[in-house]
C-alpha positions in Angstrom: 81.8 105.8 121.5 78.0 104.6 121.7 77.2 102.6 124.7 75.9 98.8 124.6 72.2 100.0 123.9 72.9 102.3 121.1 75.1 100.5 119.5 73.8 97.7 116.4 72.3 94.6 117.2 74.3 91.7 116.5 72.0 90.7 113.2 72.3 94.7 112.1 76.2 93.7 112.3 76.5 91.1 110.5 73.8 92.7 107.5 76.2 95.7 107.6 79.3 93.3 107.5 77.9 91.8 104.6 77.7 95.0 102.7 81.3 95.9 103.2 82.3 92.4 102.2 80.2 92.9 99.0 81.6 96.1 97.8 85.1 95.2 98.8 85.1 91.7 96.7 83.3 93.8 93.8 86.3 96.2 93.6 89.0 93.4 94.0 87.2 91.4 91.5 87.4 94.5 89.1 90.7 95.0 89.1 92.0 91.3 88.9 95.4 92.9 90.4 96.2 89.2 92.7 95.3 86.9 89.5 97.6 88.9 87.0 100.1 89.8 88.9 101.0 87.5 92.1 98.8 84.0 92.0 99.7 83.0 88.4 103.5 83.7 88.7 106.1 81.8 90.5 106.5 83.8 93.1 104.4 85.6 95.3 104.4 89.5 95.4 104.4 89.1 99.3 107.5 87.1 99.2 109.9 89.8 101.2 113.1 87.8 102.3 112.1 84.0 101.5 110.4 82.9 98.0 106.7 82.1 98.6 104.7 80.4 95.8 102.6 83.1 93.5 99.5 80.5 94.0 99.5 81.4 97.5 99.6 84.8 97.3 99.3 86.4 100.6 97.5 83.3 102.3 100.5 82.1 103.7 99.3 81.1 107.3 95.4 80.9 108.9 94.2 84.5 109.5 90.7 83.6 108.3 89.7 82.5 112.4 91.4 86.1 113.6 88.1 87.7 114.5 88.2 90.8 116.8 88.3 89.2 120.2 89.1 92.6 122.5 85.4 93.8 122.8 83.7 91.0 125.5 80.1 92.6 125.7 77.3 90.5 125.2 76.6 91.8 121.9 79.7 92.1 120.5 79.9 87.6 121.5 77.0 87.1 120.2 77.7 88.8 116.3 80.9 86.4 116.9 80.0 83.1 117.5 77.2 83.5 114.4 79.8 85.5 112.1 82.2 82.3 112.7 79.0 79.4 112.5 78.2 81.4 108.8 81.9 81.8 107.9 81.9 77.6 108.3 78.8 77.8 106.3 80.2 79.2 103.4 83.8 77.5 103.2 85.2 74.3 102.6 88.1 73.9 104.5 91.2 71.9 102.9 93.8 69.5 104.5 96.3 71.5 106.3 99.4 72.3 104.3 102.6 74.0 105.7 103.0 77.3 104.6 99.2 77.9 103.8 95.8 79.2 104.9 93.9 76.2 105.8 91.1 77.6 103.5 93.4 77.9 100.5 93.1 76.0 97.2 94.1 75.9 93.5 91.3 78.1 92.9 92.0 80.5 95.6 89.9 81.3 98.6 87.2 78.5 99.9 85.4 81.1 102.5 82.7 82.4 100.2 80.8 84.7 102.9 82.2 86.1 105.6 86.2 86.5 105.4 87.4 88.1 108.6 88.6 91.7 108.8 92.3 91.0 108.2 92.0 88.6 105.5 88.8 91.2 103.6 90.3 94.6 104.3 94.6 93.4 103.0 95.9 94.3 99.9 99.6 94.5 99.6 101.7 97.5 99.1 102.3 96.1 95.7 98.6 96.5 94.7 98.3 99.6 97.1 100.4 101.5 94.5 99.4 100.5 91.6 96.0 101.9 92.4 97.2 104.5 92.7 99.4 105.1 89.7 96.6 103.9 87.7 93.4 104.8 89.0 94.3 107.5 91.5 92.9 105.3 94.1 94.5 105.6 97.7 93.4 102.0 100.1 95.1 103.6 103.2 96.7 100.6 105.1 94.9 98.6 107.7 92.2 101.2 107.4 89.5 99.4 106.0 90.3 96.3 108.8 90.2 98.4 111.4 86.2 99.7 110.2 85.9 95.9 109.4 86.6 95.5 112.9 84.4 98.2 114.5 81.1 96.8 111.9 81.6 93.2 114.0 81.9 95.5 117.8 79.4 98.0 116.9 81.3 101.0 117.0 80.5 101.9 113.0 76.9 102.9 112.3 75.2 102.4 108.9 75.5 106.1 108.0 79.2 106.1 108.0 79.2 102.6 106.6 77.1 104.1 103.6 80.3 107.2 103.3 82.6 104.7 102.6 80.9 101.6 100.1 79.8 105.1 98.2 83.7 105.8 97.5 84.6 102.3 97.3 81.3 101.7 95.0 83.5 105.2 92.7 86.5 103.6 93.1 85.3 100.2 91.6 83.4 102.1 88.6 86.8 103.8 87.9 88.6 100.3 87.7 86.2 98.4 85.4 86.6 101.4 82.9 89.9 100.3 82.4 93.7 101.5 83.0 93.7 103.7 79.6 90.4 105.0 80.2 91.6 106.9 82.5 91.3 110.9 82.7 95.0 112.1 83.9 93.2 115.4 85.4 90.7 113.3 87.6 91.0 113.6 91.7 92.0 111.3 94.0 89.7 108.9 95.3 90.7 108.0 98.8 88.8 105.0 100.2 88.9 106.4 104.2 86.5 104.7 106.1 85.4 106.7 109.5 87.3 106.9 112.3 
């Protein structure tokens, strides 16, 4: 691990940040997967013991204010307090309703820039396999929130950042090209950030 002085200034962070947050949203966007096949039907694909609204999706409680909070260096405080002051920035936050992510609405997610590990990095199991059924795309679970995390402490560094938006920029080019586009013999495109 790279000590405090090594390790990305807090603005580097947050410009890396962005970059991830880019690429992810351009590859969710692609696919469409939450708007077809959760939000618009009655129920949510999350819903596991107790039926959950399909507009909801999986924002069923706040998680967009569960930023990293285990790394207390100066730094890592500092990339913090801004990541949170430009999250508010770019969200209009609705009136509280039970059951819900206070940043939830009818047209889905109100942070714009931003969204914190947990909530930018999730995709359910649901959508996990069908990736890979149809695009030969693995998203390992909680592996892309957990590089998420390290980008905000400034444990990831730019060159591994780039190793991982290059097979998530792939993955995305495979999805826009469509379902039956796709070549049955073509290899596995496993989006593994570093560890």
């Amino acid at each position: 691990m790279a000590n405090e002085q090594t390790k990305p200034g807090p603005d580097e962070r947050l410009t890396m940040y962005r970059q991830a947050e880019v690429a992810l949203r351009e590859f969710f966007s692609a696919s469409n997967y939450c708007l077809e096949n959760c939000i618009t039907q009655e129920c949510s694909k999350i819903a596991f013991f107790i039926p959950i609204p399909g507009r909801l999706g999986c924002c069923t409680e706040n998680c967009f204010d569960r930023i990293p909070d285990d790394d207390k260096s100066d730094q890592t405080m500092q990339t913090t307090k801004r990541f949170i002051e430009l999250q508010k920035e770019n969200a209009t936050c609705q009136a509280h309703r039970e059951g819900e992510c206070d940043y939830h609405s009818e047209t889905g997610c109100q942070i714009k820039r931003y969204l914190t590990p947990l909530c930018l990095g999730f995709i359910c199991s649901h959508q996990r396999e069908y990736l890979e059924k149809n695009y030969g795309i693995q998203y390992p679970k909680h592996m892309i929130g957990v590089s998420l995390k390290k980008i905000i402490q400034g444990d990831e560094r730019q060159v591994d950042l780039n190793v991982w938006l290059a097979k998530l920029k792939q993955a995305t080019a495979r999805v826009k090209k469509g379902k039956e586009n796709q070549d049955p013999k073509q290899e596995v495109i496993t989006i593994i950030p570093s560890t």
